[in-house]
C-alpha positions as CSV (number, residue, x, y, z in Angstrom):
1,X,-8.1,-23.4,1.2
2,X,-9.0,-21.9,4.9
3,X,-6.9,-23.2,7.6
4,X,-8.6,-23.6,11.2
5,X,-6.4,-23.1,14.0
6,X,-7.1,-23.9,17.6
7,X,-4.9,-22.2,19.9
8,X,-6.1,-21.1,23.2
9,X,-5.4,-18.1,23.2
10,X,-5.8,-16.0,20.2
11,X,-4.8,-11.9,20.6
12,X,-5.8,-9.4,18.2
13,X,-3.7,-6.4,17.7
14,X,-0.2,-6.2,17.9
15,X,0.5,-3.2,20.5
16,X,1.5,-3.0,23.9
17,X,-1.1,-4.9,25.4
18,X,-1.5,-7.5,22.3
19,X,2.1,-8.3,22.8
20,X,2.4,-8.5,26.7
21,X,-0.2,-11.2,27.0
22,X,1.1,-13.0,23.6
23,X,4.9,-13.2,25.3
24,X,3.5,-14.0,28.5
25,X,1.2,-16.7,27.3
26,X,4.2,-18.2,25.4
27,X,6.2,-17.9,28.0
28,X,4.2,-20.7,29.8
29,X,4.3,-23.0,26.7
30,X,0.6,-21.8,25.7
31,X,-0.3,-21.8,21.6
32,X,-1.1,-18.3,21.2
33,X,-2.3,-17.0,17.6
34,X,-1.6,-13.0,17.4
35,X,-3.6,-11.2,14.6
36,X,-1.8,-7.7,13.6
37,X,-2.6,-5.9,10.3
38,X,-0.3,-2.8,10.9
39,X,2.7,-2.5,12.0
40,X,4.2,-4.7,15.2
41,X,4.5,-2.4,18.2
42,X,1.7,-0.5,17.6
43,X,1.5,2.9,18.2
44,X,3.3,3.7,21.1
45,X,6.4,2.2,19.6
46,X,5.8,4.2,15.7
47,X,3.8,6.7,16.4
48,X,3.5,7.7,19.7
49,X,5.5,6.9,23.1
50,X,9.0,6.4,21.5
51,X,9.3,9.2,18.9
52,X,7.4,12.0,20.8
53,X,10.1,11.7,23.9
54,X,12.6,11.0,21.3
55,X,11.4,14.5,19.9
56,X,11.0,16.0,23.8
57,X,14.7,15.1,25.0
58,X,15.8,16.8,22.1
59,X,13.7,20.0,22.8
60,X,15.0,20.0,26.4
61,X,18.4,19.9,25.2
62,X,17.7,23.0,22.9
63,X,16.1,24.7,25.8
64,X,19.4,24.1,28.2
65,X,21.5,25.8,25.1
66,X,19.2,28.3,25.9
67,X,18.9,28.7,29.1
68,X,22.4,28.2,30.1
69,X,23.5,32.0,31.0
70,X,22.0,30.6,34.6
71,X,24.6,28.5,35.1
72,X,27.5,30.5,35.1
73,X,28.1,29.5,31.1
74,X,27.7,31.3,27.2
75,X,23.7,31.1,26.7
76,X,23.2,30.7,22.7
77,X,20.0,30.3,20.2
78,X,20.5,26.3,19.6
79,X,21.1,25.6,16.4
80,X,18.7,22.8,15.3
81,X,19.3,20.5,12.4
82,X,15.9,18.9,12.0
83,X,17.0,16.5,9.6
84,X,19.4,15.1,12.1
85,X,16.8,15.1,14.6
86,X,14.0,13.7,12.3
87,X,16.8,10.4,11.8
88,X,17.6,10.1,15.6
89,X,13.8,9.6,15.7
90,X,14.0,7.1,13.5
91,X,16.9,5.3,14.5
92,X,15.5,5.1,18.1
93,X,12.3,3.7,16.7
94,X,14.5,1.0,14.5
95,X,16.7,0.5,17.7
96,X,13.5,-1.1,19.7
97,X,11.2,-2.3,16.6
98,X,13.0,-5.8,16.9
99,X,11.6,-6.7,20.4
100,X,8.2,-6.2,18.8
101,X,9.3,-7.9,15.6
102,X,7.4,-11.0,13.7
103,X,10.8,-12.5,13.9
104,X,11.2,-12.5,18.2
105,X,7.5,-13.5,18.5
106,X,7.8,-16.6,16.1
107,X,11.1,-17.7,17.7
108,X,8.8,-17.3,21.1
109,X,6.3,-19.3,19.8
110,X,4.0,-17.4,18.9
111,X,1.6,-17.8,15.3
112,X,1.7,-14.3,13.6
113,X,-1.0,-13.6,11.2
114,X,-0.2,-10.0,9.4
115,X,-3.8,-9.9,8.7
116,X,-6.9,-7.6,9.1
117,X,-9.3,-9.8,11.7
118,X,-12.7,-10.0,11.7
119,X,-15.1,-12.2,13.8
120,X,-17.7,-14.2,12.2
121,X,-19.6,-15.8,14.8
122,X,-19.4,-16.1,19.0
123,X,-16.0,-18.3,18.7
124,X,-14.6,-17.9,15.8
125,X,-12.1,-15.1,13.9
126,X,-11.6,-14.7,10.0
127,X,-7.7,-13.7,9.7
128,X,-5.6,-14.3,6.5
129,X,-7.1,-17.2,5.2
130,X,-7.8,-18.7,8.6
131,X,-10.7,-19.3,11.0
132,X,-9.5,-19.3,14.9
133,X,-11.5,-21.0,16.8
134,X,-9.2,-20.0,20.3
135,X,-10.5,-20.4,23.8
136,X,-10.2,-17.3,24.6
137,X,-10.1,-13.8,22.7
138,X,-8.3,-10.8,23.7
139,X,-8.7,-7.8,21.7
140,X,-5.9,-5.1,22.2
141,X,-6.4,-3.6,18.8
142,X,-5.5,0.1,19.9
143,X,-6.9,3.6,19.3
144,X,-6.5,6.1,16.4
145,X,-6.7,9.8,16.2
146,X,-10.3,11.1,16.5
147,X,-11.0,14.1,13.9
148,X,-13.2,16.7,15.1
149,X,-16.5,17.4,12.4
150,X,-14.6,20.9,12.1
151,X,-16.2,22.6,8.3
152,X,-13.2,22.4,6.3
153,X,-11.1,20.1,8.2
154,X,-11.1,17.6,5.1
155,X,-9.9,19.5,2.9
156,X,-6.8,21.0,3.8
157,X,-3.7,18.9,4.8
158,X,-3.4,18.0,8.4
159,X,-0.9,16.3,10.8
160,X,-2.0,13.5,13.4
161,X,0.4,11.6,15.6
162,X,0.6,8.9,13.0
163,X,2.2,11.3,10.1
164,X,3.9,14.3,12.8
165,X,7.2,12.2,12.6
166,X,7.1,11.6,8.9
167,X,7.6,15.4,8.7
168,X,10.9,15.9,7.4
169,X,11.1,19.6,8.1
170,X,10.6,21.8,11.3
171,X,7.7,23.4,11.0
172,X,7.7,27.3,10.7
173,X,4.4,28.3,12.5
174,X,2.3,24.5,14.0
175,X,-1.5,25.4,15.1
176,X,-2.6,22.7,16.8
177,X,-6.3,21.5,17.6
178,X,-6.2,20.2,21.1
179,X,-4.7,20.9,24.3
180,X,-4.7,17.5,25.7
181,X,-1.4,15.6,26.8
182,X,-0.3,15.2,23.2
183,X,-1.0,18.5,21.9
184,X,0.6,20.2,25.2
185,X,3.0,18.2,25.0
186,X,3.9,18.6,21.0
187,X,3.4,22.3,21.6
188,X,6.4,22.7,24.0
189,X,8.6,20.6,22.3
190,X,7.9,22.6,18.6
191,X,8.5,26.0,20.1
192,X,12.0,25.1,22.1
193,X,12.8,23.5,18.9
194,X,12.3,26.7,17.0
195,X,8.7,26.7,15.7
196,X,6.4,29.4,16.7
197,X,3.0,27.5,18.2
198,X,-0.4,27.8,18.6
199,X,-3.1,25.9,20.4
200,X,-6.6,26.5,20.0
201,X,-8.7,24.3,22.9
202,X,-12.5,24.1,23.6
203,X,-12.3,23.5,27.0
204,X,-9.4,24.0,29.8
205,X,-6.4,22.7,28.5
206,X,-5.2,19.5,30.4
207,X,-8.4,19.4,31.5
208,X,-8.2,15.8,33.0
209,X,-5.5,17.3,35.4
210,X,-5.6,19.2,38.6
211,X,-5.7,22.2,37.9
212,X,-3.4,23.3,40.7
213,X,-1.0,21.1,39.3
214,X,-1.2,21.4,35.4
215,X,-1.1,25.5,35.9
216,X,3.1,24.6,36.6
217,X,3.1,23.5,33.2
218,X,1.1,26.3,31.0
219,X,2.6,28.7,33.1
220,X,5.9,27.3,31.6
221,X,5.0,27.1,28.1
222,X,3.5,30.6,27.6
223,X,6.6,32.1,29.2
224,X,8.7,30.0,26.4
225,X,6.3,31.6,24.0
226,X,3.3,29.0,22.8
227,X,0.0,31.1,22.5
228,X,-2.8,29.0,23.8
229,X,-6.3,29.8,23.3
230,X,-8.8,28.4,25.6
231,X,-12.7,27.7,25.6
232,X,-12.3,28.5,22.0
233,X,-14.3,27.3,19.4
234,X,-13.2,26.6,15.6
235,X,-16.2,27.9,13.2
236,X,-14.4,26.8,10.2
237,X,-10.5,25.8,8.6
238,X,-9.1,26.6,4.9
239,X,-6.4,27.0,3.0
240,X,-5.2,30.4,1.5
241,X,-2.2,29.9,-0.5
242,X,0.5,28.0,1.4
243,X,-1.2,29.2,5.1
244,X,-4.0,26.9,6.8
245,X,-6.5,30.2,8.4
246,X,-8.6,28.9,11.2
247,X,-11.4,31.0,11.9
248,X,-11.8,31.2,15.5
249,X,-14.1,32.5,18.2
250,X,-14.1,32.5,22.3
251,X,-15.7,34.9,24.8
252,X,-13.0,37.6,23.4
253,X,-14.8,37.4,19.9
254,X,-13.7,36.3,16.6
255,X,-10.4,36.0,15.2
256,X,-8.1,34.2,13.0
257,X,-4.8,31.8,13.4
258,X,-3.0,31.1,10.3
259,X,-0.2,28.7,10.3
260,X,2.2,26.7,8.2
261,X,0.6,23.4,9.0
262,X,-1.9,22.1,11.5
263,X,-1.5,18.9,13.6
264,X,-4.6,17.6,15.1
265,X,-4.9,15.9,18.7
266,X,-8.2,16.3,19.3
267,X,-8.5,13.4,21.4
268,X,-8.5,9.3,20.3
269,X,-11.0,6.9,19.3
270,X,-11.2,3.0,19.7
271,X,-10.2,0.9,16.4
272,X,-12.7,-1.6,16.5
273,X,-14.9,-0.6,13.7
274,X,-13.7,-3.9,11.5
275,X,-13.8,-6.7,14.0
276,X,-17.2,-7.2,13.0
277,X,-18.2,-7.2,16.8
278,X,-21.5,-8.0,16.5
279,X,-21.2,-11.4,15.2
280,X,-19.8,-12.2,18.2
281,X,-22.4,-10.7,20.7
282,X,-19.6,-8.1,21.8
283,X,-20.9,-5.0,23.2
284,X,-19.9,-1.3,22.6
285,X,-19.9,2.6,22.2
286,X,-18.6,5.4,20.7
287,X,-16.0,5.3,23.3
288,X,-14.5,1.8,23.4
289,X,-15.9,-2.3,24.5
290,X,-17.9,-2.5,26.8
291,X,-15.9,-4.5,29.4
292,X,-16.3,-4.9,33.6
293,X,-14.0,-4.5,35.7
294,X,-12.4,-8.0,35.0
295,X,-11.8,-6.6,31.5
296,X,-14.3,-9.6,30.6
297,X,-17.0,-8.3,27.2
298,X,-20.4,-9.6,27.2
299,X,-19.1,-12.3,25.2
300,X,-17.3,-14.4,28.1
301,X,-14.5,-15.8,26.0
302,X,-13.2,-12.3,25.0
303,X,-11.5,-9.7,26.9
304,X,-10.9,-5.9,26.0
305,X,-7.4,-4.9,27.2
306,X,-5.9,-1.5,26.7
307,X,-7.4,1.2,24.4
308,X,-9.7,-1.0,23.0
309,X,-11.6,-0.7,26.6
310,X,-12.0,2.7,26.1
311,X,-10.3,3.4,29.2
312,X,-7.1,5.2,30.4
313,X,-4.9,5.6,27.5
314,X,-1.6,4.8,28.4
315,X,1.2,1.8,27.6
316,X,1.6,1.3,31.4
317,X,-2.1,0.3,31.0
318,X,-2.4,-2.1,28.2
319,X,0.7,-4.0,30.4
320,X,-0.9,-3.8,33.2
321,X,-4.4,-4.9,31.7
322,X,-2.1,-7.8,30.2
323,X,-1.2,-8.8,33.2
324,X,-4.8,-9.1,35.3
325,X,-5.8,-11.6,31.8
326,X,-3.3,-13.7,31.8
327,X,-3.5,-13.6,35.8
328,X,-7.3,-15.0,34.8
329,X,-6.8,-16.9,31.7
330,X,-3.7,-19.2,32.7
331,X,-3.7,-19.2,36.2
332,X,-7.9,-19.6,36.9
333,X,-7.6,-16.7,39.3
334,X,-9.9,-13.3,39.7
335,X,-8.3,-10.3,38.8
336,X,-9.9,-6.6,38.7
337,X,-8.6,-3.8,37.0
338,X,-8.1,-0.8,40.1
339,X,-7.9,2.4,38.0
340,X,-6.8,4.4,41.2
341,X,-3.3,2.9,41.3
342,X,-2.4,3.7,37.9
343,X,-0.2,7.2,37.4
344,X,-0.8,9.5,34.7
345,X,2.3,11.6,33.7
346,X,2.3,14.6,31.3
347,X,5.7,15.0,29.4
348,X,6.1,18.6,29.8
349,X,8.7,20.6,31.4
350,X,7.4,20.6,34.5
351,X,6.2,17.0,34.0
352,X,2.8,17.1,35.6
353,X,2.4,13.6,37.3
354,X,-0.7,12.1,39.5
355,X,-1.6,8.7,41.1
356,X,-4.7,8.1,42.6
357,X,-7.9,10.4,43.8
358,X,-7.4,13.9,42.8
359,X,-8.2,16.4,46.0
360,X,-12.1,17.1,44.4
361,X,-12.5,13.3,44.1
362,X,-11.1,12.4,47.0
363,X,-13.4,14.7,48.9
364,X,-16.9,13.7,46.9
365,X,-16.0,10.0,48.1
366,X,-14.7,10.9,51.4
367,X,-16.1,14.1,52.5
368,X,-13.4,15.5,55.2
369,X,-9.7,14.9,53.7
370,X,-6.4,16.8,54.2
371,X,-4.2,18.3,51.5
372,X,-0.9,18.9,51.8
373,X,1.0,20.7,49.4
374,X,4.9,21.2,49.8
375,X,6.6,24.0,47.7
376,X,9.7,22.1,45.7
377,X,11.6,25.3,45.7
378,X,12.1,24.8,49.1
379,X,14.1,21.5,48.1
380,X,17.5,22.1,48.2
381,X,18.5,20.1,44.7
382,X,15.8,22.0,43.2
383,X,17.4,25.0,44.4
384,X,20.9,23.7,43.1
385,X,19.4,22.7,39.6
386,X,17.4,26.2,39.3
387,X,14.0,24.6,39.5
388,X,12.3,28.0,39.9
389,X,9.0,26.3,41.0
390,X,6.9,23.5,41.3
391,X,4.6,21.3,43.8
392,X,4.3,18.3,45.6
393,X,0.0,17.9,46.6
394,X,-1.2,15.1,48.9
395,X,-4.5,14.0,49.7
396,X,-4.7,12.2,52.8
397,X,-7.5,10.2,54.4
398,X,-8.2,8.4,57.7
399,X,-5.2,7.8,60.0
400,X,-3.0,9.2,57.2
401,X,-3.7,7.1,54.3
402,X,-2.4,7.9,51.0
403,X,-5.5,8.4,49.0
404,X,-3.6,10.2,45.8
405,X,-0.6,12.2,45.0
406,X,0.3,14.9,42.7
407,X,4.1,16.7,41.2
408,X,5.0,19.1,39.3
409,X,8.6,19.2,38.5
410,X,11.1,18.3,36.4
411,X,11.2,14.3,36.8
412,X,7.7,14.1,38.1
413,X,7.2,11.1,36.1
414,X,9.9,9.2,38.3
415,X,9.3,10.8,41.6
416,X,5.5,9.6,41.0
417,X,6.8,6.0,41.3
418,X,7.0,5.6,44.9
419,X,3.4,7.5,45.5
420,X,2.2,5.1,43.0
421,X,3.3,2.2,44.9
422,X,2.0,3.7,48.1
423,X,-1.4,4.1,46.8
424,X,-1.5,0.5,45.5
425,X,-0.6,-0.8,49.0
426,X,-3.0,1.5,50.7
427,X,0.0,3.1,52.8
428,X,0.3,5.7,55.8
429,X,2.6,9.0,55.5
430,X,3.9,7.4,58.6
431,X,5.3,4.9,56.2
432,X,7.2,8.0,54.3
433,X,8.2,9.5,57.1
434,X,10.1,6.5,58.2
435,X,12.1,6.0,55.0
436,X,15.5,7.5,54.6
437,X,15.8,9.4,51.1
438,X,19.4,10.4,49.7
439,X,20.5,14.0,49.8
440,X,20.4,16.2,47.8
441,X,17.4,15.1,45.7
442,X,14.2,16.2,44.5
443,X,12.6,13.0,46.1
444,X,13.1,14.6,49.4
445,X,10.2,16.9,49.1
446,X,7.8,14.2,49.4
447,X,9.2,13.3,53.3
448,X,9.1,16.6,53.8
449,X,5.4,16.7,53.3
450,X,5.2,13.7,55.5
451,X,6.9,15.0,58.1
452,X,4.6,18.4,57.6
453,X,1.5,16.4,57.9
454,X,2.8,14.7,61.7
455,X,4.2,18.2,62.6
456,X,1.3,19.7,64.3
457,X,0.0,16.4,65.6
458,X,3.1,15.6,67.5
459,X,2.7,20.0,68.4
460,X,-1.0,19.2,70.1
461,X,0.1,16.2,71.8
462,X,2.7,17.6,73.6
463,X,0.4,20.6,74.3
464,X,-1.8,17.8,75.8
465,X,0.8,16.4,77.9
466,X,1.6,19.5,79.8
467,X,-1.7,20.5,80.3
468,X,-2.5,17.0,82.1
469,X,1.0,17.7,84.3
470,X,-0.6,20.6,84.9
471,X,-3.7,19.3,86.2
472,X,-1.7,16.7,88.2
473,X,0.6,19.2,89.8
474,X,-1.7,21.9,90.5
């Protein structure tokens, strides 16, 4: 017999951004309904965030083995037990996976339906035996891997960040399709762990990066030995024996790349195939729901949070798109998603780390801005923890306004913080330059810049002043 629920609020997909708003909405005593067919904690807890920096922190350990004749100490080849490593992975996964549990959500309140949804009319979901009449809807149902139409891809076995940590093994030679943040990110980490690595891209790679910035980190991994192939194209992919042979071709001509297995992160897709959109007058695309900027869909009871909006695909987003719904939804007060303040960090070694307008964007909206860009060898911890280069970029607008911020370093992803909060509160590098930062650390380099950027002003102005004692006195 079908049960009709009416909760008023009724979230669809258990991920990052399903769960924020379902624990926030609980939070305030509000009957939530949360519809998740896969596993809880979605994909950045089992498949993506938490095992592939699991996987990295390990790799950066293996480097340091490495690396450490630097230092004064006995430099070695690490010795890496991948089975080990393959359970740590596991363990860290199993060490979080009961905050995103069934279990913590009921005891919070929340209805869980381990179901498949699917909406059959403007206001109403089919879930597990259930219509939900809620509301309002928020879909946060996630992304997948997208699978390039590459001739032979289906038929030969392939790795995407949903099966990469099932491997049990390290791989002896991973090709992989994509040099976006995952691939680039997957490639470094493979070869310090002992793998030999290819990447085969059809545009730049980290192309949604500045340049000037992302160079810090290819720069790093050919020296550790990944081969990259850019503006390459794949003409076709098959198996020979045990070796996957892609048959390649870029403005060099036409090769091959054989490898031991092949992962593929070619990019993301929207899951929203299912939810039987239509039905309920929900727009969309190829590339997500359609959704303004108050993450409302043509359908006003339903918002699009995280992936599902076909945005920026990070967990930072889905809690922060959590946040401006429930801001609306139990509070009655406007909220607009500001995709300026939000960083984007690469997990390499450099991290490469950004917040706000990039220097070209910055100057198609502005026209005149100034970029300042402090070398982070000139920082004395970097020169302590032999951080042999790296960058700090800023681009500055009117009267010193922070417009965007970029690092490349070791920790960028922390030292992006404080940009990040400058940018969202529309700060001056006067502001920077009037904080004290501790000594001896990398965050220094961003007061130096600061300072940099006042330096000639405060140079002209006395230059002014004597010239006008001049004038007086002559």
């Amino acid at each position: 017999m079908t049960k009709v629920l009416n909760p008023d609020i009724c979230v669809i997909g258990g991920g990052a951004a399903g769960l924020s708003v379902a624990a926030g909405a609980a939070a305030f005593g509000v009957p939530v309904v949360l519809v998740e067919r896969g596993l809880m904690g979605g994909d950045c807890l089992n498949h993506g965030c938490v095992p592939s920096k699991t996987l990295i922190a390990a790799a950066r350990h293996a480097q340091a083995i490495r690396m450490a004749g630097r230092f004064g100490l006995t430099a070695s080849e690490p010795v890496v037990d991948y089975a080990r490593l393959h359970a740590r992975i596991h363990d860290v996964i199993a060490g979080i996976a009961p905050h995103d549990s069934v279990e913590r959500f009921a005891a919070l309140g929340v209805d869980v339906l381990q179901s498949s949804g699917r909406f059959v009319d403007e206001n109403t979901l089919a879930a597990g035996g259930h219509l939900i009449r809620a509301r309002r809807f928020v879909i946060a149902t996630g992304s997948a891997p997208a699978i390039p139409p590459i001739p032979g891809l289906d038929k030969v076995p392939f790795l995407t960040n949903e099966t990469l940590f099932d491997l049990a093994r390290l791989p002896a030679h991973l090709v992989i399709i994509g040099a976006g943040p995952i691939g680039i990110e997957m490639a470094q980490a493979y070869r310090r762990l002992g793998a030999h690595v290819t990447v085969i891209e059809s545009r730049r790679a980290l192309a949604d990066a500045d340049p000037e910035l992302s160079a810090f980190a290819l720069a790093a991994l050919r020296d550790e030995g990944v081969v990259l192939h850019q503006a390459t194209t794949i003409g076709a992919i098959e198996q020979i024996g045990g070796r996957i042979v892609l048959r390649c071709e870029n403005a060099s001509g036409a090769f091959s790349v054989e490898g031991s297995d092949l992962l593929v992160a070619a990019g993301r897709r929207a899951n929203h195939a299912s939810l039987g959109l239509a039905a309920a007058g929900i727009d969309h695309d190829a590339n997500g729901i359609v959704v303004g900027p108050d993450l409302k869909t043509s359908n006003r009871r339903v918002h699009a949070i995280g992936d599902a909006a076909g945005g920026l695909q990070f967990t930072h987003v889905a809690s922060y798109h959590a946040r401006l719904v429930l801001q609306q939804v139990l509070f009655r007060l406007p909220a607009r998603e500001d995709r300026a303040i939000v960083p984007r960090v690469t997990y390499t070694d450099p991290e490469i780390a950004e917040v706000g307008l990039s220097e070209a964007e910055a100057r198609d909206k502005f026209g005149a801005v100034d970029v300042i860009r402090t070398d982070l060898t000139l920082n004395d911890r970097a020169r302590t923890d032999g951080v042999e280069a790296g960058l700090i970029k800023l681009v500055v607008g009117r009267r010193g306004r922070i417009l965007g911020a970029g690092i490349a370093a070791p920790g960028a992803g922390e030292l992006i913080s404080m940009w990040s909060l400058a940018v969202a509160n529309r700060m001056t590098l006067k502001q920077v330059r009037g904080y004290v930062a501790p000594y001896p650390t990398l965050s220094e380099i961003g007061k130096q810049a600061a300072i940099s950027y006042y330096a000639p002003l405060a140079k002209n102005a006395v230059v002014r002043s004597v010239i006008r004692a001049l004038r007086v006195f002559g």
